[in-house]
C-alpha positions as CSV (number, residue, x, y, z in Angstrom):
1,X,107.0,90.7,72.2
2,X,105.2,93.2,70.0
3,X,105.9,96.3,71.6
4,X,109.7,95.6,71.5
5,X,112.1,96.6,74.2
6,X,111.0,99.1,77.3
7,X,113.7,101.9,75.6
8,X,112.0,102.2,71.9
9,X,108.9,103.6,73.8
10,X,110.4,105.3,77.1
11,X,112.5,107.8,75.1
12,X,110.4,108.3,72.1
13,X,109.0,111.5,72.2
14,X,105.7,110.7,70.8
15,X,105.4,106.8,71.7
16,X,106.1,107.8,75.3
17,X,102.7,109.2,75.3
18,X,101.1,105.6,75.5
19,X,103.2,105.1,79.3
20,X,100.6,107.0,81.9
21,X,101.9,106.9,85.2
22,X,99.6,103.5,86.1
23,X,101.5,101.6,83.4
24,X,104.8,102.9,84.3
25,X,104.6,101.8,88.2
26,X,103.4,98.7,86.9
27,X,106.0,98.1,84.8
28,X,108.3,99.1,87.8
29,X,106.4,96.6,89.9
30,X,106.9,94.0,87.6
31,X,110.5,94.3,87.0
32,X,111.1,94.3,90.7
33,X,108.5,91.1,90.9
34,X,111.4,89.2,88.5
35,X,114.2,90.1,89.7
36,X,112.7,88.9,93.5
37,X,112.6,85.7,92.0
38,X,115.8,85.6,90.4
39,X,117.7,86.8,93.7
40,X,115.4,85.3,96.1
41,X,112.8,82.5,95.2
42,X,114.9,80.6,92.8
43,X,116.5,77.3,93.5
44,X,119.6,78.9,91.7
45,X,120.3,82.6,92.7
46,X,120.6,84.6,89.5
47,X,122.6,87.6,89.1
48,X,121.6,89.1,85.5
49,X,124.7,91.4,85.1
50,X,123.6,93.1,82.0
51,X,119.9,94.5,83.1
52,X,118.6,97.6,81.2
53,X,116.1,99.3,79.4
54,X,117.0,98.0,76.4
55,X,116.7,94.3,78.0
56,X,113.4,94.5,79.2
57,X,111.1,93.6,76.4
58,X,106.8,94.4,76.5
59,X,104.1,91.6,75.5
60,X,101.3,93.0,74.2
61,X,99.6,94.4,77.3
62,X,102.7,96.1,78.1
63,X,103.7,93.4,80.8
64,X,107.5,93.8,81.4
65,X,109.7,90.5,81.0
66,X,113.6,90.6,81.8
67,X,115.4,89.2,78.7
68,X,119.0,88.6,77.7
69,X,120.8,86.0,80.2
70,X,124.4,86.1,78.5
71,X,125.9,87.2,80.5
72,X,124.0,86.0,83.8
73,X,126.0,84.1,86.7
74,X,124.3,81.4,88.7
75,X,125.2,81.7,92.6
76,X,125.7,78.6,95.1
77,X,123.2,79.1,98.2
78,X,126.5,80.2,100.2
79,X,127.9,83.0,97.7
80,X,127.1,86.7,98.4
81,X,129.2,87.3,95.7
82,X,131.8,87.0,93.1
83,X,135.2,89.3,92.1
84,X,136.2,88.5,87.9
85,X,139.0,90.2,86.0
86,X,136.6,90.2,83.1
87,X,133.8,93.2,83.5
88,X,131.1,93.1,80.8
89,X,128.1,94.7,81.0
90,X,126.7,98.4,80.1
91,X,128.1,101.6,81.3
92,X,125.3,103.9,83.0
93,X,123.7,101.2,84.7
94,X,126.9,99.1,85.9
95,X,127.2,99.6,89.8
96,X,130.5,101.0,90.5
97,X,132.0,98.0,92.6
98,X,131.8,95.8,89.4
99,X,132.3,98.5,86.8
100,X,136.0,99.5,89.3
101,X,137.1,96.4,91.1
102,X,135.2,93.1,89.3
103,X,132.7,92.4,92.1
104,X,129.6,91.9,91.8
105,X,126.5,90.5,93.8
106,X,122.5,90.9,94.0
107,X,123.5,94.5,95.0
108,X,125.2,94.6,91.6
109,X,121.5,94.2,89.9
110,X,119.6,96.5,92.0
111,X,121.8,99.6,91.1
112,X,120.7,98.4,87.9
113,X,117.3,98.4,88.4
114,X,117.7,102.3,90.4
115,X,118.7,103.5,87.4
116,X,116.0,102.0,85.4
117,X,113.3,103.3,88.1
118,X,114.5,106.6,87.3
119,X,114.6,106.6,83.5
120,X,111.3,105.4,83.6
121,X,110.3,108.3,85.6
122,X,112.3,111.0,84.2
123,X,111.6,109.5,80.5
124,X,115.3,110.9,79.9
125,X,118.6,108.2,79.1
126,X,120.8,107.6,81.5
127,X,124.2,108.6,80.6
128,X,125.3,105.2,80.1
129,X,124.4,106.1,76.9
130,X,127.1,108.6,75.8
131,X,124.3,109.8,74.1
132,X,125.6,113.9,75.1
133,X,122.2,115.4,73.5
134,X,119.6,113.1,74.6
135,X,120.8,111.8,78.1
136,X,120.9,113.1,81.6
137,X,122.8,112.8,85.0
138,X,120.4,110.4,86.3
139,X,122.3,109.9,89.5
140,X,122.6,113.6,90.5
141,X,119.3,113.7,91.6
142,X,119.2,114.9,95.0
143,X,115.8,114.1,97.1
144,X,114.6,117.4,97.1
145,X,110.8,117.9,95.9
146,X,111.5,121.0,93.8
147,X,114.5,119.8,92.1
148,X,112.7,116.2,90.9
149,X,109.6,117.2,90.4
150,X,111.6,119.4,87.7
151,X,112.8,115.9,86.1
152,X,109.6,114.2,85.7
153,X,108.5,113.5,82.4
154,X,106.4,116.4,80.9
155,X,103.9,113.8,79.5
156,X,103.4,112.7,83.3
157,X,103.5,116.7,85.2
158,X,99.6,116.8,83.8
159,X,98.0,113.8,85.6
160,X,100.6,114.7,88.6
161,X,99.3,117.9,88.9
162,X,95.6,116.4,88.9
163,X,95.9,113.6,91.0
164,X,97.8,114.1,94.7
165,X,98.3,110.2,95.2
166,X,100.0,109.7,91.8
167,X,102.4,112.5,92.4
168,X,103.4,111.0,95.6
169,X,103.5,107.6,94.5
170,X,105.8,109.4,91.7
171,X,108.1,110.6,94.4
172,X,108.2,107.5,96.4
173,X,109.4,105.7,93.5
174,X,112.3,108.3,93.0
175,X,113.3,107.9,96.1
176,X,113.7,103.8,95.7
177,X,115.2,104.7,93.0
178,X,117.7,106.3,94.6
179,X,118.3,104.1,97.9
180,X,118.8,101.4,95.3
181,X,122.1,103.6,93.8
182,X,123.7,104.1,97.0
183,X,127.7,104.0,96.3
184,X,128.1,101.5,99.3
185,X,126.5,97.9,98.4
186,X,125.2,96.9,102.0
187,X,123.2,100.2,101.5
188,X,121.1,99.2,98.8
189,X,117.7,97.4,99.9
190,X,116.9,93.9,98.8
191,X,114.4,93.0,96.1
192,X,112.0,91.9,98.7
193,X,112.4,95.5,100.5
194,X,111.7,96.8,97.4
195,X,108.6,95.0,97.0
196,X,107.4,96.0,100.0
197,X,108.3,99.5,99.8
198,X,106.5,99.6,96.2
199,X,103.3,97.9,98.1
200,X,102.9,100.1,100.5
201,X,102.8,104.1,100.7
202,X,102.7,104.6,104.8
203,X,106.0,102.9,106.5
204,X,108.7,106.4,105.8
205,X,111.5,105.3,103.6
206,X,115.3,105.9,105.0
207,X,117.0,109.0,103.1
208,X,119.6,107.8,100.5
209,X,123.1,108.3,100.9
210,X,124.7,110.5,98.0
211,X,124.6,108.1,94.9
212,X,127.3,106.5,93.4
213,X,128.6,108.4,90.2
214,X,127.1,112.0,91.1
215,X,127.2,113.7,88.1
216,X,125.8,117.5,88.3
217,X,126.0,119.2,85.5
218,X,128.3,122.3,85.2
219,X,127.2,125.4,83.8
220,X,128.3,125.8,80.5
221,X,126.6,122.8,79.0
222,X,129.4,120.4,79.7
223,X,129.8,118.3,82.2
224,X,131.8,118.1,85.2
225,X,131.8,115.1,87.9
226,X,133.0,112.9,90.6
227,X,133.3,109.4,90.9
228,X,135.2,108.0,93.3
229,X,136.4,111.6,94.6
230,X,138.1,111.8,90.9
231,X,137.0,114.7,88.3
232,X,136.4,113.6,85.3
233,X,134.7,115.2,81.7
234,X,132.4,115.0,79.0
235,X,131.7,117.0,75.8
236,X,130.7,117.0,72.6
237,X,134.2,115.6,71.4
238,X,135.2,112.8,73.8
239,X,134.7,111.7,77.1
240,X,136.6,110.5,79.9
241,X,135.9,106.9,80.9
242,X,136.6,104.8,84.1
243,X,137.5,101.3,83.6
244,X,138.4,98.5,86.0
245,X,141.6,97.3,85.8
């Protein structure tokens, strides 16, 4: 895979350049094209577990393929899903249900895949990270027009600004992104929604539910959130962390 992993050119200032807005929805199409098949059209449903920037790796003609299976589960045709004492996987782009209680499901990879629809849009880390200069509240965006079209990336305002259909096809995207990060698991659309939704720009989308992990930034510079109707902190010394138990 010459062009490495989706991360070494999504938050690089200058290398994010390359990613115009018709490689990036590609690139979201594409993702969403492979997990359909893992969760849907597979003999064996697949739950990948672990799916990130940093695992999704670019051929050449920046075609998107979902790499690292370690820590992947196969599911029998009558499982929705599975509860484990063991929770492994990355924080920032863990769905809460797994990351707090061991359970995890389809639903489990498309919170995943929400968070990677808006880095790719935003250009910014999640903050799964713990990166405190270089990453962003992902999943206190609200779906307000002013507010996200704030968040874009600066390399795609430009062509936004120029072309009507790409901004909207921007903000249709966001707003997958967030249905897909919905706090309650039944909430989150199916790969083949998804799909569809991605396909098409006339059926009206649902509005999203307040995501899971809203984390608004406080004045000040530091951080101050909810999860789970708990407050927790981050600054540039330590940070609080939830953990299943």
């Amino acid at each position: 895979m010459p062009n490495r992993s989706l991360d070494t050119i999504l938050f690089d200032e200058d290398k994010n350049k390359e990613l115009d807005w018709e490689k990036r929805f590609r690139i979201i199409s594409e993702i969403a094209r492979g997990l359909q098949y893992l969760h849907e059209e597979s003999r064996l449903k697949i739950i990948h577990r672990d799916l990130k920037a940093n695992n999704i790796l670019l051929d050449s003609d920046l075609t998107p393929k979902i790499s690292d299976f370690g820590l992947a589960k196969l599911f029998g045709g009558d499982q929705s899903h599975i509860v484990t004492n063991r929770v492994a996987g990355t924080y920032g782009y863990m769905a809460p249900e797994y990351a707090m209680c061991g359970q995890y499901s389809v639903k489990s990879d498309v919170f995943s895949f929400g968070v990677i629809i808006l880095e790719i849009i935003t250009g910014r880390k999640s903050m799964g990270s713990y990166n405190y200069e270089q990453s962003v509240s992902l999943l206190g965006l609200h779906w307000k027009a002013g507010t996200v079209l704030e968040l874009l990336d600066p390399s795609l305002i430009e062509s936004s600004q120029q072309c009507c259909d790409d901004r909207d096809q921007m903000l249709r995207c966001i707003h997958i992104g967030l249905l897909c990060v919905q706090e309650n698991p039944a909430d989150r659309p199916m790969l083949s929604s998804i799909a569809v939704m991605l396909r098409s720009g006339t059926p009206p989308l649902r509005a999203p539910t307040r995501p899971a992990f809203c984390m608004p930034w406080a004045a000040g510079g530091e951080a101050s959130f909810a999860a789970g109707g708990e407050l927790v902190s981050a600054n540039h010394v330590s940070i609080t962390e939830l953990e299943a138990r």
